[in-house]
Backbone as CSV, one residue per row, in Angstrom:
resi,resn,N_x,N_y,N_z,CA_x,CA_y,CA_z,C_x,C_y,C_z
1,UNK,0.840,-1.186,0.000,0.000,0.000,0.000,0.886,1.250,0.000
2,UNK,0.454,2.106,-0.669,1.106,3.248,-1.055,0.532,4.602,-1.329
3,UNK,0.233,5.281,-0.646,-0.957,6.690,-0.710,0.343,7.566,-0.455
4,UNK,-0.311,9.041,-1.119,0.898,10.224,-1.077,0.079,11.348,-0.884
5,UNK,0.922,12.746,-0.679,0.328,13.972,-1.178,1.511,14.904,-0.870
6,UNK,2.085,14.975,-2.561,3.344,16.044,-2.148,3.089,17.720,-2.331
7,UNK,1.511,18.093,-2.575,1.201,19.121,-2.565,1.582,19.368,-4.038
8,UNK,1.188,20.808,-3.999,1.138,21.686,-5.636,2.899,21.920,-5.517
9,UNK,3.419,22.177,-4.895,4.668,22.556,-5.539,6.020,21.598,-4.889
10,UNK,6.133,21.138,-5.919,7.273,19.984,-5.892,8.811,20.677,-6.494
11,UNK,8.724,21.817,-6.632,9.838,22.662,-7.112,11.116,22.179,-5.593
12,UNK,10.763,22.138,-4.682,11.338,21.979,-3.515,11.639,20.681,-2.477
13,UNK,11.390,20.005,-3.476,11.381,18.735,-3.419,12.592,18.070,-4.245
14,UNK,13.611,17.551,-3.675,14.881,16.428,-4.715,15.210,15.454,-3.657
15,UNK,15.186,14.207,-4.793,15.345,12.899,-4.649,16.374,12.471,-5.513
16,UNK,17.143,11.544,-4.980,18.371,11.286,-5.440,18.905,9.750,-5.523
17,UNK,18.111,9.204,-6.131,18.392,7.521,-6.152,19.955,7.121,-6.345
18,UNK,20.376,5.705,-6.342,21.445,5.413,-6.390,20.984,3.582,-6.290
19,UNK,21.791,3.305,-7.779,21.313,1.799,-8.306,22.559,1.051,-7.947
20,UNK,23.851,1.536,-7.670,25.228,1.048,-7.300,25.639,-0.598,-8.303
21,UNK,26.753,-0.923,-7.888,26.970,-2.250,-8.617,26.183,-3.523,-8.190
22,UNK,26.162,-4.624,-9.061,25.680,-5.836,-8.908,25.705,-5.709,-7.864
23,UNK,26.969,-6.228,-6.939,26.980,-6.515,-6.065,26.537,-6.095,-4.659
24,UNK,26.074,-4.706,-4.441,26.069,-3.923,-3.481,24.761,-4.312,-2.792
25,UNK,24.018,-5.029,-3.129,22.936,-5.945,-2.099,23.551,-6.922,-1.260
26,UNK,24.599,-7.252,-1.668,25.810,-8.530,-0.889,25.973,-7.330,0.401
27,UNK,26.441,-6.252,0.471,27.153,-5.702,1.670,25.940,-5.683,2.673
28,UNK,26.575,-5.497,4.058,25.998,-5.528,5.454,25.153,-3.829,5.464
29,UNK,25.341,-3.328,4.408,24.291,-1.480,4.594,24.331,-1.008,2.801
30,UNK,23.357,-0.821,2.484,23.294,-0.578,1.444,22.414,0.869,0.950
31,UNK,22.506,1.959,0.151,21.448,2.916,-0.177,20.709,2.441,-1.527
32,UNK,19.508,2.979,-1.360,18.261,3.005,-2.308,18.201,4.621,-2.682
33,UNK,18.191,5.583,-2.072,17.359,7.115,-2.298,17.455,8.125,-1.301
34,UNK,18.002,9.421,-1.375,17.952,9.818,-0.491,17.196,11.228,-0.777
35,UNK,16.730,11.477,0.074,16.000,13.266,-0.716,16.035,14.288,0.315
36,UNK,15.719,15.525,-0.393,15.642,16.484,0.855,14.021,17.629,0.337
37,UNK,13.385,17.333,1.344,11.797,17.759,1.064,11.825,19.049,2.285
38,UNK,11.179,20.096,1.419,11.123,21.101,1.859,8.682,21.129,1.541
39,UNK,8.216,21.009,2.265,6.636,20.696,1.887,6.017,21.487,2.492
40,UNK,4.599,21.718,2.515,3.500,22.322,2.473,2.941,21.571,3.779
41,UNK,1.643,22.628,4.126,0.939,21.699,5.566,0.317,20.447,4.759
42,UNK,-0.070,20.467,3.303,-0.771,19.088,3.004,0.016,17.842,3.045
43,UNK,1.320,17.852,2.757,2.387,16.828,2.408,1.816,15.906,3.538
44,UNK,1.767,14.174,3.208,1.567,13.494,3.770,2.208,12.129,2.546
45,UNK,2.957,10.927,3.557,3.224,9.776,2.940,2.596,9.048,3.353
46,UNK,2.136,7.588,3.055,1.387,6.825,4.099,1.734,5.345,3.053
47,UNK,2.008,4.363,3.663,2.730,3.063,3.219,2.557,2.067,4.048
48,UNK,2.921,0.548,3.458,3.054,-0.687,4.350,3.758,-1.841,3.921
49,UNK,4.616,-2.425,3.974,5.378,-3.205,3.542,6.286,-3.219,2.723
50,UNK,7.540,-2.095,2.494,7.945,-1.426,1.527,9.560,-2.004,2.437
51,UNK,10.336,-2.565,1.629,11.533,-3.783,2.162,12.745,-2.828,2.254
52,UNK,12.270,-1.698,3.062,13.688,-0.827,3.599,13.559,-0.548,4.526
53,UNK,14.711,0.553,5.508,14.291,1.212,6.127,14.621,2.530,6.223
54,UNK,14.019,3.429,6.518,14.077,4.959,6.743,14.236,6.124,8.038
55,UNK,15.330,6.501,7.530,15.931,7.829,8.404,15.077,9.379,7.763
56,UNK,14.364,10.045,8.956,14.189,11.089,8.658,14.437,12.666,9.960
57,UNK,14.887,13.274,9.248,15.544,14.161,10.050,15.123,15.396,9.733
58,UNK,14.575,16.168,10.773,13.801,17.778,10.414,14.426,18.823,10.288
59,UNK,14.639,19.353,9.634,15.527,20.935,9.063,14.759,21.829,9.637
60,UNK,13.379,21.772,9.940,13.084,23.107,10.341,11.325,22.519,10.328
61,UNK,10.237,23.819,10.766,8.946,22.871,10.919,9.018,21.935,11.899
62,UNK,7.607,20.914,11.600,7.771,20.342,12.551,6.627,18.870,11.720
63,UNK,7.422,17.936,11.698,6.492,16.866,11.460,5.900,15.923,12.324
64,UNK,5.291,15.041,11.472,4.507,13.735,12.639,4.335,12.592,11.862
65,UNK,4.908,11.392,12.666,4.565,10.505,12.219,3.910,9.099,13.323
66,UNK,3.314,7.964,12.668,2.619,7.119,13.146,3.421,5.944,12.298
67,UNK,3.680,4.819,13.392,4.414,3.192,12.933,3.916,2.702,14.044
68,UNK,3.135,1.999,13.425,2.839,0.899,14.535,1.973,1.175,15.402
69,UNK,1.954,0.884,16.770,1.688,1.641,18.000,2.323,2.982,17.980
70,UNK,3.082,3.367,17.409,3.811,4.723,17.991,3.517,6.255,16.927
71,UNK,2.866,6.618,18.041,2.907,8.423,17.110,4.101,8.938,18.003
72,UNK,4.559,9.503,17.110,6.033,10.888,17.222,5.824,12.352,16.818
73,UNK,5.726,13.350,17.501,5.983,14.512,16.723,7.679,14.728,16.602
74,UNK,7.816,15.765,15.441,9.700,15.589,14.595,9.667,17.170,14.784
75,UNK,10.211,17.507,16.031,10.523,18.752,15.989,11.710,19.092,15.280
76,UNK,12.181,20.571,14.609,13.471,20.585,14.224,14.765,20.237,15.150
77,UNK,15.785,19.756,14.291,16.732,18.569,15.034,16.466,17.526,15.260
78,UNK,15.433,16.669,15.471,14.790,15.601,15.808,14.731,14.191,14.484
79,UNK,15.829,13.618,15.264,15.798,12.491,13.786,14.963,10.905,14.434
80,UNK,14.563,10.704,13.392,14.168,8.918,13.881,13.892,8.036,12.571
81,UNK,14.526,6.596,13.114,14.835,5.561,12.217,14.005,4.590,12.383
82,UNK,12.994,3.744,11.074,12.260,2.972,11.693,12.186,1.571,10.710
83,UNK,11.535,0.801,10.631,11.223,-0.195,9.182,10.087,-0.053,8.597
84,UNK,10.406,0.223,7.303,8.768,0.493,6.607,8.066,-0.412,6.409
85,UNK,8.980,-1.757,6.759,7.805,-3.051,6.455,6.739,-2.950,7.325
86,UNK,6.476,-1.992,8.464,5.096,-2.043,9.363,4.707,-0.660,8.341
87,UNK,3.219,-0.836,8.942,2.651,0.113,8.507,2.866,1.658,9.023
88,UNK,3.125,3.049,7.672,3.446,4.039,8.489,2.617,5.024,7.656
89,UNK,2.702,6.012,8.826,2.278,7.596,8.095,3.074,9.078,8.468
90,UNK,3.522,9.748,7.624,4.056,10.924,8.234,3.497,12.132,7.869
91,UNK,3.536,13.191,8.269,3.452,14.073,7.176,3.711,15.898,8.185
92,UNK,3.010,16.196,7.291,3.367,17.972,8.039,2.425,18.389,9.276
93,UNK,3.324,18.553,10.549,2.166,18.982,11.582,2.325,20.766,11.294
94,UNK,1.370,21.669,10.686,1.739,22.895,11.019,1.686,23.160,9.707
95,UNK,2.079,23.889,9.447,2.497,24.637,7.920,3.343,24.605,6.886
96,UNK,4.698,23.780,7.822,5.499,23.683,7.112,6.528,22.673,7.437
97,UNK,7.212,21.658,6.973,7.800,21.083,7.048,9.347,20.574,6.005
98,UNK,10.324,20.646,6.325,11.667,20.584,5.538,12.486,19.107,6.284
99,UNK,12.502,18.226,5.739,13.572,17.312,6.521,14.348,16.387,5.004
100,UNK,15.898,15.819,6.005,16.473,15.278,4.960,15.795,13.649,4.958
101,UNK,15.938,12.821,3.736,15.421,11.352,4.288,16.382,10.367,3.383
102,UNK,16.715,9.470,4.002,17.347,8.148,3.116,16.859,6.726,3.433
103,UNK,16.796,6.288,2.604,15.898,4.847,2.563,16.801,3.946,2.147
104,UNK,17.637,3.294,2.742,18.452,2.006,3.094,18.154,0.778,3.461
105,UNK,19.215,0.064,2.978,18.678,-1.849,3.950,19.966,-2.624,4.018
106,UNK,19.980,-3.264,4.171,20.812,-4.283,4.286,20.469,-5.359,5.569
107,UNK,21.618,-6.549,5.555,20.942,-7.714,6.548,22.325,-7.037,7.962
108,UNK,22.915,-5.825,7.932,23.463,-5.646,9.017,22.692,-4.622,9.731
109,UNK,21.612,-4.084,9.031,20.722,-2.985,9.672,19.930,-3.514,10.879
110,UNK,18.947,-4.929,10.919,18.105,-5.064,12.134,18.509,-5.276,13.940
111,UNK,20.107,-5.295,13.742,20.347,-5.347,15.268,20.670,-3.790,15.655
112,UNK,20.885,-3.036,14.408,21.068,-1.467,15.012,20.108,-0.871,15.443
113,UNK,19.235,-1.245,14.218,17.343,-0.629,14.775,17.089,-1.426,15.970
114,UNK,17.332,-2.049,16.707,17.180,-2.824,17.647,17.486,-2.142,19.215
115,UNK,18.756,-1.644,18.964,19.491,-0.795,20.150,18.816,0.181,19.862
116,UNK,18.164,0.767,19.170,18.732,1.740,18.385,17.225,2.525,19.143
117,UNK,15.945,1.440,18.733,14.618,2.002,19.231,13.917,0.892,20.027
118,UNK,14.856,-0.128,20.417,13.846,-1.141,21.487,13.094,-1.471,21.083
119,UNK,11.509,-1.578,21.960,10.256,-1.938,21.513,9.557,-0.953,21.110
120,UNK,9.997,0.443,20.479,9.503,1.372,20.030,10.115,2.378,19.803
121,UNK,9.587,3.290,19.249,10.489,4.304,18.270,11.040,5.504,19.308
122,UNK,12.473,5.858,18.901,13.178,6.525,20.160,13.788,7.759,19.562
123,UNK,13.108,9.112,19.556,13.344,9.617,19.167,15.106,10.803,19.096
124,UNK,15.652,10.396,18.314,17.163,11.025,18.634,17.574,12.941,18.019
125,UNK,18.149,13.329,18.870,19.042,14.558,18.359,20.367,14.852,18.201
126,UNK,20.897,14.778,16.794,22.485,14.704,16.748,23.065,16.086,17.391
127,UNK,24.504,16.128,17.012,24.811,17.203,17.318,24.659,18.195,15.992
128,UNK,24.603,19.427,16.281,23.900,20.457,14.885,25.015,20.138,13.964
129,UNK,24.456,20.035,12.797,25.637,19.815,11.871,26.175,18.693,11.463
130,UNK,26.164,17.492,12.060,26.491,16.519,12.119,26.085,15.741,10.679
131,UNK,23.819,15.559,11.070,23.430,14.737,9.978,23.567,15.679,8.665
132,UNK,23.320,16.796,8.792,23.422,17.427,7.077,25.024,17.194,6.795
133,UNK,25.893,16.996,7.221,27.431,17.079,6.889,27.494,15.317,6.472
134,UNK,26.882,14.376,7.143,26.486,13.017,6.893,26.264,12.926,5.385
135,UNK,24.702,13.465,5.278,23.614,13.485,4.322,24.590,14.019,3.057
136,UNK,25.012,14.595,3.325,26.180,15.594,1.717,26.883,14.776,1.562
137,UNK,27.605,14.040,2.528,28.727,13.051,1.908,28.044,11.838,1.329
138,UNK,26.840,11.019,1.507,26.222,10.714,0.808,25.835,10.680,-0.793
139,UNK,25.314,12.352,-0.617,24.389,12.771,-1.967,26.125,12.897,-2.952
140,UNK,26.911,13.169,-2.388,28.347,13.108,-3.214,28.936,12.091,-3.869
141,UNK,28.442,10.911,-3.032,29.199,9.469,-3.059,28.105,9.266,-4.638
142,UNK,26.884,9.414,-3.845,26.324,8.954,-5.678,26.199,9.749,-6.724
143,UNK,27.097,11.052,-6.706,27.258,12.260,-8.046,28.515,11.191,-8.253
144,UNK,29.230,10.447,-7.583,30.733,10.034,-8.176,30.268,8.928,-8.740
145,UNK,29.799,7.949,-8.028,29.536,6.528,-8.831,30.494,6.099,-9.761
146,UNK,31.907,6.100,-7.871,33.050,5.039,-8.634,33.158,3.350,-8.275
147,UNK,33.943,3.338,-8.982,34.022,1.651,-8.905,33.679,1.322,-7.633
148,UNK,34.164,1.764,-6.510,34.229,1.464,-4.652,33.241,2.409,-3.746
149,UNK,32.383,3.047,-4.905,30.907,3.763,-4.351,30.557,2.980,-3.377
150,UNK,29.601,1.773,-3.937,28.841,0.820,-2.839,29.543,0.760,-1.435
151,UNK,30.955,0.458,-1.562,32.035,-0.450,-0.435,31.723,1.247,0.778
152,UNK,32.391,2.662,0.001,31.929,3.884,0.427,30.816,4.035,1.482
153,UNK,29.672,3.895,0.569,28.519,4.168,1.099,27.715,3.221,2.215
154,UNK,28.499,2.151,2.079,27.899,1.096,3.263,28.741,1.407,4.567
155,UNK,29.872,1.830,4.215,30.406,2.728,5.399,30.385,3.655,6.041
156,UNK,29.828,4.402,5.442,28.944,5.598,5.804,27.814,5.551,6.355
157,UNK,27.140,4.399,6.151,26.075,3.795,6.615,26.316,2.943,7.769
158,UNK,27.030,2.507,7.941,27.594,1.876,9.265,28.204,2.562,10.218
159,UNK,28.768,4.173,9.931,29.420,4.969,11.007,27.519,5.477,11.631
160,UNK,27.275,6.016,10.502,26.234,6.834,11.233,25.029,6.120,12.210
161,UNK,24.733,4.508,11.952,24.218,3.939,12.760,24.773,3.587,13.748
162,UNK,25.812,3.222,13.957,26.811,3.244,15.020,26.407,4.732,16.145
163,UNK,26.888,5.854,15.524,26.444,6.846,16.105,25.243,7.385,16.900
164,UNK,24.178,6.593,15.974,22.854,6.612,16.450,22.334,5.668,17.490
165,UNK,22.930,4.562,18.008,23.140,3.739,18.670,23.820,4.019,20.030
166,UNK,24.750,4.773,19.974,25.087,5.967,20.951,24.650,7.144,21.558
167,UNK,23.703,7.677,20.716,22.539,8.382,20.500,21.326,8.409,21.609
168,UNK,21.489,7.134,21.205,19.981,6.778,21.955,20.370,6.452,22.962
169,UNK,21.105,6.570,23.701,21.553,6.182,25.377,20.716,7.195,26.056
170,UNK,20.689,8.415,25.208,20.330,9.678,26.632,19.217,10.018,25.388
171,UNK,18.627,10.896,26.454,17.343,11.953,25.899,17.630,13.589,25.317
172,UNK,16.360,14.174,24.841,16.701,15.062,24.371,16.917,16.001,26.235
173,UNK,16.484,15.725,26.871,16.645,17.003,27.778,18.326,16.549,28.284
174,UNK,18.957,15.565,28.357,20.153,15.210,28.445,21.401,15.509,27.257
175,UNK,20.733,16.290,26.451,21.502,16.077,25.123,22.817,17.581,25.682
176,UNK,22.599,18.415,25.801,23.180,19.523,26.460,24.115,19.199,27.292
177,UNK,23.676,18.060,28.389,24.377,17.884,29.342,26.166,16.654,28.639
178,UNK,25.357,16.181,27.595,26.385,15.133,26.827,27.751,15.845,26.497
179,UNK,27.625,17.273,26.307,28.886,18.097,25.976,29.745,17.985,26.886
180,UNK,28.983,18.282,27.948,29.959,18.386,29.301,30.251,17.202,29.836
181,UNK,29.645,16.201,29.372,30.190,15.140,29.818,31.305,14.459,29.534
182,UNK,31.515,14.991,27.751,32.399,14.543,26.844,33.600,14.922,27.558
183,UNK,33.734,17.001,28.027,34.891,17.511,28.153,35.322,16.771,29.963
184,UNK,34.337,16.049,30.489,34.714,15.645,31.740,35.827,14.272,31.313
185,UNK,34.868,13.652,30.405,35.356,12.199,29.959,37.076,12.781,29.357
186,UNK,37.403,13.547,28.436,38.702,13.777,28.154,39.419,14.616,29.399
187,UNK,38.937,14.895,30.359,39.724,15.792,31.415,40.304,14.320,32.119
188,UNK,39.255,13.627,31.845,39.494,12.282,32.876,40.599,11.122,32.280
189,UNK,40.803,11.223,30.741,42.086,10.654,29.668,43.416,11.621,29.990
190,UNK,43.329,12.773,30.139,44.402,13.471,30.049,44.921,13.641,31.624
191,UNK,44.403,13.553,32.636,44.593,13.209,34.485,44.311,11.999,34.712
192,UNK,44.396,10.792,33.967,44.420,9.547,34.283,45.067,9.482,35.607
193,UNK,46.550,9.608,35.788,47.399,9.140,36.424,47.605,10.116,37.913
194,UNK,46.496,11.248,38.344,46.254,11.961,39.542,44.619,11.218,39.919
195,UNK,44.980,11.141,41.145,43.844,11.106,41.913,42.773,11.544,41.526
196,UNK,40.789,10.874,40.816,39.814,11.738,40.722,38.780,11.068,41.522
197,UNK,38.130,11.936,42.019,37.119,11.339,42.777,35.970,12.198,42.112
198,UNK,34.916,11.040,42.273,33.591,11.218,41.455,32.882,12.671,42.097
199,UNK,32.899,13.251,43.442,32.145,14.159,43.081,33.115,15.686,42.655
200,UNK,34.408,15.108,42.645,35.656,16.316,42.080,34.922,16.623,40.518
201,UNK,34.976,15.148,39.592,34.356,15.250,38.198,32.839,15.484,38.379
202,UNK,32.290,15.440,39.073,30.574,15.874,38.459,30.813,17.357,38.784
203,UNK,31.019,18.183,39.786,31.502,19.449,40.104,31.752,20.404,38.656
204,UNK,32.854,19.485,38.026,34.006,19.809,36.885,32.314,20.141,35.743
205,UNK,31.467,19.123,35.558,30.172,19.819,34.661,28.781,20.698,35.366
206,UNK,28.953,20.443,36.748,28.072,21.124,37.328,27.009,20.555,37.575
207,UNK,27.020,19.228,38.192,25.700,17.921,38.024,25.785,17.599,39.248
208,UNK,24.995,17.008,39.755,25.005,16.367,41.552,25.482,14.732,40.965
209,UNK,26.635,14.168,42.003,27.043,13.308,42.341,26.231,12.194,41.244
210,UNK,24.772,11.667,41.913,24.496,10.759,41.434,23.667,11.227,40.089
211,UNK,23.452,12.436,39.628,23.551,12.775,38.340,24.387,12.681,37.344
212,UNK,25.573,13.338,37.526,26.848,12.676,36.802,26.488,10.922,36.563
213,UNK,26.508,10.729,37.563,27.006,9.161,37.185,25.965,8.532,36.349
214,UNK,24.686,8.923,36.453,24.021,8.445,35.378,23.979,8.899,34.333
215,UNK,23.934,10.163,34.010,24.133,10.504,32.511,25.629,10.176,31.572
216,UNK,26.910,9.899,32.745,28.506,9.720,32.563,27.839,7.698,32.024
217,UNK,27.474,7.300,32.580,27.422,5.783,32.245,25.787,6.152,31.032
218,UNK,24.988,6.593,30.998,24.067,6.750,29.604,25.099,7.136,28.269
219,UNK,26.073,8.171,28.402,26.953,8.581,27.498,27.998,7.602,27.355
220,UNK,28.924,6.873,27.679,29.997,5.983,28.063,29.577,4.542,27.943
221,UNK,28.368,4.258,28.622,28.188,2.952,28.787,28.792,2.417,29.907
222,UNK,29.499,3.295,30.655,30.684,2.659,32.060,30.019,3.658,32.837
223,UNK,30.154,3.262,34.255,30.251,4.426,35.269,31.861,5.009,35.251
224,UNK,31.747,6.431,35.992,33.002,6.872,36.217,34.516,6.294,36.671
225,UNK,34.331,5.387,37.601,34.910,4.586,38.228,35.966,3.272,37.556
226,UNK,34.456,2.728,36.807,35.050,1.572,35.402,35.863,1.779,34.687
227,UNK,34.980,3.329,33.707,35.557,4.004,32.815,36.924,4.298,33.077
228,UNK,38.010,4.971,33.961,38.451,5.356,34.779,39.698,4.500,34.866
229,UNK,38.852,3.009,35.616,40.186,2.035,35.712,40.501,1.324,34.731
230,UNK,39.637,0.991,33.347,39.895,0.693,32.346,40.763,1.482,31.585
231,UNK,40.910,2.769,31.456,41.626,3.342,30.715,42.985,3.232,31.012
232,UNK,43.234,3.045,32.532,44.131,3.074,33.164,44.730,1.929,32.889
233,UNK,44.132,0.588,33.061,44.530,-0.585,32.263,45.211,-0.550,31.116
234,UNK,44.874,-0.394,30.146,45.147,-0.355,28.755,46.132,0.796,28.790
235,UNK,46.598,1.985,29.193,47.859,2.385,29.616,48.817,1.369,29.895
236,UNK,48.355,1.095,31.117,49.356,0.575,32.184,49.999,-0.895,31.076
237,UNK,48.964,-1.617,29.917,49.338,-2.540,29.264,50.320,-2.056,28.262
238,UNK,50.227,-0.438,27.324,50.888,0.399,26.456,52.332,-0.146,27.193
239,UNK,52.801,0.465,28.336,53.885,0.561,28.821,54.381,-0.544,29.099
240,UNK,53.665,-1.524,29.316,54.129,-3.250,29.809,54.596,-3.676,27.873
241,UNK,54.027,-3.886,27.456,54.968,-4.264,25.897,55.265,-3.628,25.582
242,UNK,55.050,-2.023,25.591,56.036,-1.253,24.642,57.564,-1.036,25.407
243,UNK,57.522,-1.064,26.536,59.047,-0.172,27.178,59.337,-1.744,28.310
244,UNK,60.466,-0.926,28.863,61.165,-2.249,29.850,61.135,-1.704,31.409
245,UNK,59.740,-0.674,31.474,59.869,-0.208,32.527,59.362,-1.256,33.548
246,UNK,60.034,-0.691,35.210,59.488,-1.448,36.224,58.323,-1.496,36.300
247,UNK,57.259,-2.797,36.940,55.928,-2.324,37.088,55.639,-1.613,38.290
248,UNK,56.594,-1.175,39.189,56.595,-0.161,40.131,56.666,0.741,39.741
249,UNK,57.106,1.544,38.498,56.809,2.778,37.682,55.799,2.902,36.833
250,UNK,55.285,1.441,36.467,54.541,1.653,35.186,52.857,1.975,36.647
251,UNK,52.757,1.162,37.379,51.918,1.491,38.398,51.427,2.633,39.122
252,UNK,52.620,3.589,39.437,52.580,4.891,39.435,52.160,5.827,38.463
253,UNK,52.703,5.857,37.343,52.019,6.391,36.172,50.896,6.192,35.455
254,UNK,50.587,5.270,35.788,49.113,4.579,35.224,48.127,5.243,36.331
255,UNK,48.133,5.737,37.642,47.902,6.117,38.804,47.190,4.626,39.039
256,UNK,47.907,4.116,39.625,47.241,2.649,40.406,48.000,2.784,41.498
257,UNK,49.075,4.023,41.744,50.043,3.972,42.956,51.216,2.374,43.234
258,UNK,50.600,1.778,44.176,51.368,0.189,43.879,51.365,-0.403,43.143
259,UNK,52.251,-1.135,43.115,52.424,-2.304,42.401,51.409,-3.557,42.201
260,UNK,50.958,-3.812,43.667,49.812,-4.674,43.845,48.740,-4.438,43.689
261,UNK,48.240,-3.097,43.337,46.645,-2.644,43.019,46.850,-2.610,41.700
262,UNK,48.319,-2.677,41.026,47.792,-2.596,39.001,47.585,-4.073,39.342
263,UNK,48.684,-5.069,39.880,48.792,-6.641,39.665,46.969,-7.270,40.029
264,UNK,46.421,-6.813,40.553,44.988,-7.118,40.923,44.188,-6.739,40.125
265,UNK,44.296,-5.604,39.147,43.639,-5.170,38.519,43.678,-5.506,37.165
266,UNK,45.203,-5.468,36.663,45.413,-6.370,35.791,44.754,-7.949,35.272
267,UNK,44.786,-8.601,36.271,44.327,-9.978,36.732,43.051,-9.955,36.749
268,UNK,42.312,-9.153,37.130,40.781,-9.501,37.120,40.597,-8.987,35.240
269,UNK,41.483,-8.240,34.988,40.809,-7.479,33.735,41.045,-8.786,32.555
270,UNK,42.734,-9.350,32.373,43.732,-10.029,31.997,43.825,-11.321,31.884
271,UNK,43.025,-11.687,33.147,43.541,-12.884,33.805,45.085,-13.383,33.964
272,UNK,45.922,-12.228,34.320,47.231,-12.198,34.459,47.765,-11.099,34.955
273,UNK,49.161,-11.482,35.533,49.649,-10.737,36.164,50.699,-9.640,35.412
274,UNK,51.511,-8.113,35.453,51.890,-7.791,34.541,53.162,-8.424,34.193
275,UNK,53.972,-9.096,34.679,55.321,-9.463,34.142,54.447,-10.943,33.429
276,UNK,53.245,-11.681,33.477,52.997,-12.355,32.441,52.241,-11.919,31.846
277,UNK,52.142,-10.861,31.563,51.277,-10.199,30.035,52.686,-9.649,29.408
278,UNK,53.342,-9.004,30.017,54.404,-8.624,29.430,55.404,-9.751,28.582
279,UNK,55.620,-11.111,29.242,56.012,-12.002,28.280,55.252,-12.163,27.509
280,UNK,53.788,-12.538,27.806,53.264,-12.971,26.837,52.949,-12.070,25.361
281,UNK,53.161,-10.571,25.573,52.948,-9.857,24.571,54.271,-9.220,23.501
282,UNK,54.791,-9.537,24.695,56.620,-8.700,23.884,57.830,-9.352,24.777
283,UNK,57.566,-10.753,24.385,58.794,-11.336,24.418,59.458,-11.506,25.553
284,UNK,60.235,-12.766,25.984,61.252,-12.538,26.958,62.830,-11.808,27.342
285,UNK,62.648,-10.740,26.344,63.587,-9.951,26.837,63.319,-8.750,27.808
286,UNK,62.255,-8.946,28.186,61.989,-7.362,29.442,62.440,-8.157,30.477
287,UNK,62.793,-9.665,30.222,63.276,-10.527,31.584,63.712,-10.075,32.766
288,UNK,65.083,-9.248,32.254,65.943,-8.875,32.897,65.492,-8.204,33.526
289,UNK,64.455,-6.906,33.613,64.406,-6.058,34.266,62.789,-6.820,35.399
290,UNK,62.971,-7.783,35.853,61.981,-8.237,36.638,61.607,-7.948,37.492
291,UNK,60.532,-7.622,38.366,60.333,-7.378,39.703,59.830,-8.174,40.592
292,UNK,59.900,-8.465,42.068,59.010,-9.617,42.413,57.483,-9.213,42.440
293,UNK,56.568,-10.339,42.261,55.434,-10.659,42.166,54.775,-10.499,43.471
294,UNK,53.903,-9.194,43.786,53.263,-9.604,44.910,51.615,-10.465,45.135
295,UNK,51.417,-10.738,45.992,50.206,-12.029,45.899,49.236,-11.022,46.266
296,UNK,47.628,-11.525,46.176,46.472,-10.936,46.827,46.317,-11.286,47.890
């Protein structure tokens, strides 16, 4: 099923198909069409079983749509991804409506839509700039339609769902707060190795204690803490195969302080201790510079 109404003036309206090589139904993300609709209060799509799926994202106006159980209003900024094989309807709430749209598939798309909107549609906001800077590299890839277009464009298609998948951790009233979380998260890469305590970093964005930590683990996927000693790990491993330092230095610098809080930490992360990750990764020549092993 297939009903439309693109209104009297379609001057403002472009669609931009892309048929790519044989092969490009083989890859894990593939494009069909992408357009950018600038419409009238009549504009309305309405469909059901149509073997893609669709990203639409509002430039300005304000749309609405219905899938399934779920009505959405699409304020500007407001993107959402869904499958057209259920039944849908969108169209203009208001007077006016402008959004970009691309209609994709592939067999690596249904576990993204999955994270992506759960048991229902989740409405996301990138950062400004982001999807139109997306959307162009796109509409570019198919003005070129070179030999490695398809290979291109399924990658492009795989960053940005990726992204959107990340996306959807937090809400729009959290979206503001994600900035500051970011510059906490790199304050917290670049002072790895000093002392931080969780309410020093929520302070650092201006959030209460157990605020931070939930929006720091919605953004991250880790709490502060995890996040934190993991990074510190994977340091503390940099320096174990790359150099022949002591792990009484590499411990200090990693900020784990002792020796026995990296060796514990290591081990739960590792399942090993660092002078046997260190053989095991770069050889028995850091031999020489051995230290003894302390126990838990």
């Amino acid at each position: 099923m297939f009903k439309y109404n693109f209104g009297a003036d379609r001057s403002r309206q472009f669609s931009y198909p892309y048929t790519g090589h044989p092969e490009t139904k083989q890859l894990p993300f593939y494009l069909s069409v992408i357009g950018d609709f600038d419409c009238g209060g009549d504009y309305y799509t309405e469909r059901s079983a149509r073997e893609e799926y669709l990203m639409l994202y509002t430039l300005g106006g304000e749309g609405e749509l219905t899938c399934g159980n779920d009505h959405v209003l699409l304020p500007k900024g407001s993107l959402v991804v869904f499958d057209c094989r259920k039944y849908h309807i969108y169209h203009t709430h208001g007077e006016n409506w402008r959004f970009l749209w691309v209609h994709f598939n592939g067999e690596g798309v249904p576990p993204y839509l999955q994270a992506i909107n759960g048991d229902g549609l989740h409405i996301l906001y990138p950062e400004e700039g982001s999807l139109e800077s997306w959307w162009g590299k796109l509409r570019n890839k198919i003005a070129e339609n070179g030999k490695y277009t398809h290979f291109e464009i399924s990658n492009l298609l795989s960053d940005m769902l990726t992204s959107w998948v990340c996306l959807s951790r937090y809400t729009e009233d959290e979206s503001p707060v994600h900035g500051r979380i970011e510059k906490v998260r790199l304050y917290m890469e670049q002072h790895f190795a000093e002392p931080l305590g969780v309410d020093d970093l929520a302070a650092l964005c201006g959030l209460s204690k157990y605020h931070f930590i939930r929006v720091f683990r919605a953004v991250t996927g880790s709490a502060p803490g995890e996040y934190l000693r993991l990074f510190r790990i994977n340091r503390a491993k940099e320096w174990l195969i790359g150099t022949d330092l002591p792990v009484s230095e590499i411990a200090a610098r990693a900020g784990f302080g002792e020796s026995k809080i990296l060796i514990g930490a290591l081990k739960k992360a590792a399942g090993m201790t660092p002078l046997q990750y260190r053989s095991a990764y770069a050889g028995k020549k850091t031999e020489r510079r051995r230290e003894p092993e302390w126990s838990e």
